[in-house]
Kinemage of the C-alpha trace (Angstrom):
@kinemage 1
@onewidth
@group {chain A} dominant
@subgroup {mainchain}
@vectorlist {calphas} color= white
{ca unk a 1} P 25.140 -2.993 71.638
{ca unk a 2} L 22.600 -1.358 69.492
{ca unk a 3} L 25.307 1.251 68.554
{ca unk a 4} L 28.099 -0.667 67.161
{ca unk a 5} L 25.506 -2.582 64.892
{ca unk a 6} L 24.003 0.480 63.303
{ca unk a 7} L 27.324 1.811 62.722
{ca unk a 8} L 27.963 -1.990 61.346
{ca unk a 9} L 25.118 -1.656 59.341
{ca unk a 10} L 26.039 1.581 58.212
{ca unk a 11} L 29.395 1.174 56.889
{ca unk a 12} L 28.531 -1.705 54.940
{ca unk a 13} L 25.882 -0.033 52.897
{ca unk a 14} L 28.482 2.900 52.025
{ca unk a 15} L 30.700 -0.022 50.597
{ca unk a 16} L 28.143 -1.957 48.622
{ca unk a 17} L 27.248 1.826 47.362
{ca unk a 18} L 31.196 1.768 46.033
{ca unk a 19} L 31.236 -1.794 44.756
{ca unk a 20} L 27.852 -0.746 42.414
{ca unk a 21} L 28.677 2.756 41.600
{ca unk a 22} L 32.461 1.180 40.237
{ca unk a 23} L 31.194 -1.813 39.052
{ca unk a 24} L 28.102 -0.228 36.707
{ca unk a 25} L 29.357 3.200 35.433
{ca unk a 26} L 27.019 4.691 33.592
{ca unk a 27} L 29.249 6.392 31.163
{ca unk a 28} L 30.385 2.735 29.624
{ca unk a 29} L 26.874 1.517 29.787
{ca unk a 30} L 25.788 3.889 27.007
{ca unk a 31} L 28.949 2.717 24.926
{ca unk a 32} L 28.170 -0.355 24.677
{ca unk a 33} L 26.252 -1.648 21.083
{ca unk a 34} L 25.520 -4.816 19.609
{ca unk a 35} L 27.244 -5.813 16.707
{ca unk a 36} L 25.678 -8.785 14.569
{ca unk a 37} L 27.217 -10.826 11.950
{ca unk a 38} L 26.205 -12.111 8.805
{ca unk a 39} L 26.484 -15.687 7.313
{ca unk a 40} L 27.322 -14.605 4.251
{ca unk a 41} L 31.057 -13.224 3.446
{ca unk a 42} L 30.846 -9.981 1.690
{ca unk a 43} L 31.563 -11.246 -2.364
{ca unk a 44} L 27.808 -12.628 -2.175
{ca unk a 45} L 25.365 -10.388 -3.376
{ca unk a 46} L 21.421 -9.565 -3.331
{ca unk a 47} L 18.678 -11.582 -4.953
{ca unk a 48} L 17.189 -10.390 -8.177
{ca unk a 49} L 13.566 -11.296 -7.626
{ca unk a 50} L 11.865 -9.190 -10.394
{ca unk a 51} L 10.919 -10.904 -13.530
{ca unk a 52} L 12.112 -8.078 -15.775
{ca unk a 53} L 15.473 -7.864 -14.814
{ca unk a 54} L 16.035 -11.087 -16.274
{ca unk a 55} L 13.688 -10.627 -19.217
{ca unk a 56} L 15.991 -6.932 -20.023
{ca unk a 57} L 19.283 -8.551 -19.028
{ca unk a 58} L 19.975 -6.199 -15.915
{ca unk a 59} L 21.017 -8.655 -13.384
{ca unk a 60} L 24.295 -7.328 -11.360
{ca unk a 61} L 25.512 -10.815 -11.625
{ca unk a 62} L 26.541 -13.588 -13.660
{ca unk a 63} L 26.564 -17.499 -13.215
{ca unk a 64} L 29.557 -17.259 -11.544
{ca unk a 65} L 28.901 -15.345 -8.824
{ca unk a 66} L 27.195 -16.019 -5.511
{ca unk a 67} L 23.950 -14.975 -4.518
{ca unk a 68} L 22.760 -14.798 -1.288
{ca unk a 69} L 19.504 -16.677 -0.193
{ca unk a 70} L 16.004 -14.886 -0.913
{ca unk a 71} L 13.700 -13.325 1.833
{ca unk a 72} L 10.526 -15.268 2.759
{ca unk a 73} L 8.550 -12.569 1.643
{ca unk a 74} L 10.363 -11.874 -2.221
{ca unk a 75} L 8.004 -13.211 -4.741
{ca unk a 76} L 8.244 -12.997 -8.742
{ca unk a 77} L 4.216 -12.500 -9.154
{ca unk a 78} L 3.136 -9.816 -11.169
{ca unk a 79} L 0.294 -9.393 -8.371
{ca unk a 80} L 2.903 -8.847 -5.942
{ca unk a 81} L 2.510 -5.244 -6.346
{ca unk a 82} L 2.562 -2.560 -2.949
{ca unk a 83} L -0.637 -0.984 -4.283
{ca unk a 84} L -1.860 -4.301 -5.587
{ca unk a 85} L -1.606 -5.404 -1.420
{ca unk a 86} L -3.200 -2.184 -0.204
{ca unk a 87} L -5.916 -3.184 -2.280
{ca unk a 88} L -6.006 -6.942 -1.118
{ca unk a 89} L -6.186 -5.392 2.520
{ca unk a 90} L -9.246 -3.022 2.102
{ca unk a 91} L -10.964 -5.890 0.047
{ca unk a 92} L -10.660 -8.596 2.592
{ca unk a 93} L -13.234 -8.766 5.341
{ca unk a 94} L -12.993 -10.658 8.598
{ca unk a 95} L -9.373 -11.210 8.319
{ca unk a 96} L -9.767 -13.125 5.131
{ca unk a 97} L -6.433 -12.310 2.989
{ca unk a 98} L -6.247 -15.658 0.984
{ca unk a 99} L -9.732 -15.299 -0.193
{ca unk a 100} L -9.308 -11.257 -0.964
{ca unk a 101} L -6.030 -12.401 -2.770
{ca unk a 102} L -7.574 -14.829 -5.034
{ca unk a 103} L -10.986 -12.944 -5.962
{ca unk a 104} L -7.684 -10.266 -7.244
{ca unk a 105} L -6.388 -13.081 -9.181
{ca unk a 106} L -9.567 -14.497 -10.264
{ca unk a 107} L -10.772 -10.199 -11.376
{ca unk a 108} L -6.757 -9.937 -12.908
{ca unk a 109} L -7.509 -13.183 -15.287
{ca unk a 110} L -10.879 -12.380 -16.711
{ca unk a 111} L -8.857 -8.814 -17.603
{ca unk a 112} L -6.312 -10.603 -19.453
{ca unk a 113} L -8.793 -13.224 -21.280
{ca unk a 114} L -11.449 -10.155 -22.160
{ca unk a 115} L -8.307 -7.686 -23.553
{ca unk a 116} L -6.826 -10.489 -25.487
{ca unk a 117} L -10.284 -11.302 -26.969
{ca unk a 118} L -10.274 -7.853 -28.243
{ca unk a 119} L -6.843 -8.189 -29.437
{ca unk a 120} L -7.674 -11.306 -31.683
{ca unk a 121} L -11.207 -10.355 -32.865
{ca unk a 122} L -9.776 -6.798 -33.995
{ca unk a 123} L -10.406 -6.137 -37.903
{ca unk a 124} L -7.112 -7.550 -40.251
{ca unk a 125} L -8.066 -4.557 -42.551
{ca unk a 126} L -7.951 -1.847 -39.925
{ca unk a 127} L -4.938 -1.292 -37.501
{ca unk a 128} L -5.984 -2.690 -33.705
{ca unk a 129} L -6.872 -0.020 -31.212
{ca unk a 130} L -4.792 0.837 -28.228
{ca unk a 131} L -5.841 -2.186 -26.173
{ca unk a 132} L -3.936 -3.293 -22.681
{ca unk a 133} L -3.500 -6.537 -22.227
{ca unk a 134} L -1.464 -6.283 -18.801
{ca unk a 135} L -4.137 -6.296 -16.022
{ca unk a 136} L -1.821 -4.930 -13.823
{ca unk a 137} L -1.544 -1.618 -15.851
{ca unk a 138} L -5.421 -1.724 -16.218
{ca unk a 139} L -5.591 -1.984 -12.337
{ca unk a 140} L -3.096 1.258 -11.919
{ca unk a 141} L -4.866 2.976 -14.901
{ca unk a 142} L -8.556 2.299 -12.862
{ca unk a 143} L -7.113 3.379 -9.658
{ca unk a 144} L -5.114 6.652 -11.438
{ca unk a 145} L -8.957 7.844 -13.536
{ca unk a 146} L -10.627 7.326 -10.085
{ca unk a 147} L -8.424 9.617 -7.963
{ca unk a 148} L -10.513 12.929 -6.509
{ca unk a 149} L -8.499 16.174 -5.994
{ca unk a 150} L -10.725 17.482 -4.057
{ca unk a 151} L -13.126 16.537 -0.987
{ca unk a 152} L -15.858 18.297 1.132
{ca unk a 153} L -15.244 18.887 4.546
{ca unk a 154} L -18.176 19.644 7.728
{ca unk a 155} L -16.838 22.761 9.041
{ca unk a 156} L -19.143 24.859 11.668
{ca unk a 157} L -18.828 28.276 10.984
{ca unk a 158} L -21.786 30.934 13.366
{ca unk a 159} L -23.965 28.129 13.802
{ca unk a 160} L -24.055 26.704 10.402
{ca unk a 161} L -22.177 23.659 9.066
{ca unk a 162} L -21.023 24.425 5.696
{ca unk a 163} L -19.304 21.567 2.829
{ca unk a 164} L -15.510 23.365 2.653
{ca unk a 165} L -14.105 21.939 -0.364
{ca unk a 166} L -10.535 20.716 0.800
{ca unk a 167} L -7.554 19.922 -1.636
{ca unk a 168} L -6.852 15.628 -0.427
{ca unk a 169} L -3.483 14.135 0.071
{ca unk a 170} L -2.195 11.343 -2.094
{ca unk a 171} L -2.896 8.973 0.567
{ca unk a 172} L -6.775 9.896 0.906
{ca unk a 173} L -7.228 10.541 -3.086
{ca unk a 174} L -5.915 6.546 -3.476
{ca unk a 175} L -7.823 5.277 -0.986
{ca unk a 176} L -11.102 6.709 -1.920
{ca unk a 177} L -10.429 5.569 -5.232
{ca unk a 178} L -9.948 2.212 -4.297
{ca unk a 179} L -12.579 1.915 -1.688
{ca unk a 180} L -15.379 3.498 -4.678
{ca unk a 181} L -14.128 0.638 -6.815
{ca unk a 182} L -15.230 -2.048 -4.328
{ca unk a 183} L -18.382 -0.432 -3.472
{ca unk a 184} L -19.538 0.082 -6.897
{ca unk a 185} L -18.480 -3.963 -7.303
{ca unk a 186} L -20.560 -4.582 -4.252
{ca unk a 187} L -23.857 -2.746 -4.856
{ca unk a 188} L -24.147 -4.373 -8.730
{ca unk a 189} L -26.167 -7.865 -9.480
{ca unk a 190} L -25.777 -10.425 -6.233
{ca unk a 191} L -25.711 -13.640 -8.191
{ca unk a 192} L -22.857 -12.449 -10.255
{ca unk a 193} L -19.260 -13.348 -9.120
{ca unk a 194} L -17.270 -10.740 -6.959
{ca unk a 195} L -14.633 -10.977 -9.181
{ca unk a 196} L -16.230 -10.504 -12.465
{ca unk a 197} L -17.917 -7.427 -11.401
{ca unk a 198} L -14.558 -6.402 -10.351
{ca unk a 199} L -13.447 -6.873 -13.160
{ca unk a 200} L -15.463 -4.778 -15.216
{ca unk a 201} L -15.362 -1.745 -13.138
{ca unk a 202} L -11.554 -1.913 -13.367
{ca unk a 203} L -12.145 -2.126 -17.157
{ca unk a 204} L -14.898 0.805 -16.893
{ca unk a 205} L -12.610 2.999 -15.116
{ca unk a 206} L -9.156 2.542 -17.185
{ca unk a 207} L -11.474 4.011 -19.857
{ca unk a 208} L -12.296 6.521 -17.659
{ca unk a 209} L -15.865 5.473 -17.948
{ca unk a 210} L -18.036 3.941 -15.450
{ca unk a 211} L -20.108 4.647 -11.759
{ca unk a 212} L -16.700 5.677 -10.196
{ca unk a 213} L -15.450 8.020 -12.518
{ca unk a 214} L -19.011 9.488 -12.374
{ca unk a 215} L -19.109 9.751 -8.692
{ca unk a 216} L -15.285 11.633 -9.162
{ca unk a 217} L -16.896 14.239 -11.306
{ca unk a 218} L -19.751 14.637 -9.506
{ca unk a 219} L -17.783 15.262 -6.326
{ca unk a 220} L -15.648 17.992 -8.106
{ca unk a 221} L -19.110 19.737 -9.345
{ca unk a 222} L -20.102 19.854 -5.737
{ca unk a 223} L -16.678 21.302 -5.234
{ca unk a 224} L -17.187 23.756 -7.404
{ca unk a 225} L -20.434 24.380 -6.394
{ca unk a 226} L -19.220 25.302 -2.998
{ca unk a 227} L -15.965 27.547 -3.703
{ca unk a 228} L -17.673 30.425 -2.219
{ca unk a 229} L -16.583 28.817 1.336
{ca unk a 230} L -13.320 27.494 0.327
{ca unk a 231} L -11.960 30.615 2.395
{ca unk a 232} L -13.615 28.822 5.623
{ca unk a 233} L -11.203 26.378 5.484
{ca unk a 234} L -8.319 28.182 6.652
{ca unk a 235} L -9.622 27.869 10.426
């Protein structure tokens, strides 16, 4: 008896082998893709969320033709800028974005008011200096005067740790730039406002003036100081 039911047994795992193997090939498995659609029929066209193309009359549209609904995320701000939000992100502490974004907006206004007060108390008899009055270009001015080239590096070398100096990528030169410019904010007077301090180191370092451009150059002399091991970095 115990024969015939093994061989029972047997045969019918061979055939649910077949009836998987032919109903799951793997060959149309990988074939397969998804294919999504779109709500929109193709004659509608991208949003135009940037202030200036409709300010310079560069929209790839006119009245007439549709537009398709704007991303969550697509803002016409001036302070909606990518390095703008890098900056908002190394500023904020504890998770705090709203509060980082407005002490940006609160350091981008007293920019505006103090270069515009320069603008109107400038001399009728004399021709007004070159004075920016966009606090956004005074930001990437700041950040652009504060950039190192190079950096010092710990390398151990016969027992001896020795400052290599070390050429920086563009992601480490604009971070250190940015992260200087909050320190130097932080370590001025207490009972004045974040943002004012802000402020005025931004203003400091567009004219390449100021504690962070002096801790640039100082960094570079120490660079220069040490170009005797610059070969050590090649380990």
């Amino acid at each position: 008896m115990a024969a015939p039911m093994g061989r029972l047994c047997q045969f019918m795992s061979s055939r649910m082998c077949l009836v998987n193997s032919s109903y799951l090939p793997k060959r149309t498995i990988a074939n397969v893709s998804q294919h999504r659609y779109s709500i929109y029929s193709p004659n509608y066209v991208e949003p135009a969320t940037k202030k200036d193309a409709y300010d310079e009359g560069r929209l790839p549209f006119d009245v007439s033709t549709p537009i398709k609904a704007a991303p969550l995320w697509a803002t016409s701000s001036f302070t909606h800028d990518p390095l703008v939000l890098k900056f908002i992100n190394i500023v904020q502490e504890e998770g705090k974005k709203d509060l980082a974004s407005s002490l940006i907006r609160k350091a981008f206004e007293v920019i505006k008011l103090r270069q515009v007060e320069k603008i109107n108390t400038a001399s009728p008899e004399e021709p007004p200096p070159e004075i920016e009055a966009n606090p956004l270009n005074v930001f990437y001015g700041a950040v652009d005067n504060c950039k190192p080239v190079l950096g010092l590096q710990s390398v151990k070398k016969g027992g001896q740790t020795y400052q290599v100096p070390t050429p920086l990528k563009e992601n480490r030169r604009r971070f250190l730039a940015m992260k200087w410019l909050i320190e130097a904010s932080n370590t001025k007077d207490p009972e004045t406002p974040f943002y004012q301090k802000l402020a005025n180191e931004l203003m400091d370092a567009h004219d390449n003036t100021g504690v962070v451009v002096k801790r640039k150059n100082d960094l570079h002399k120490q660079c220069e100081a040490n170009r005797a091991y610059a070969h050590f970095r090649w380990w």
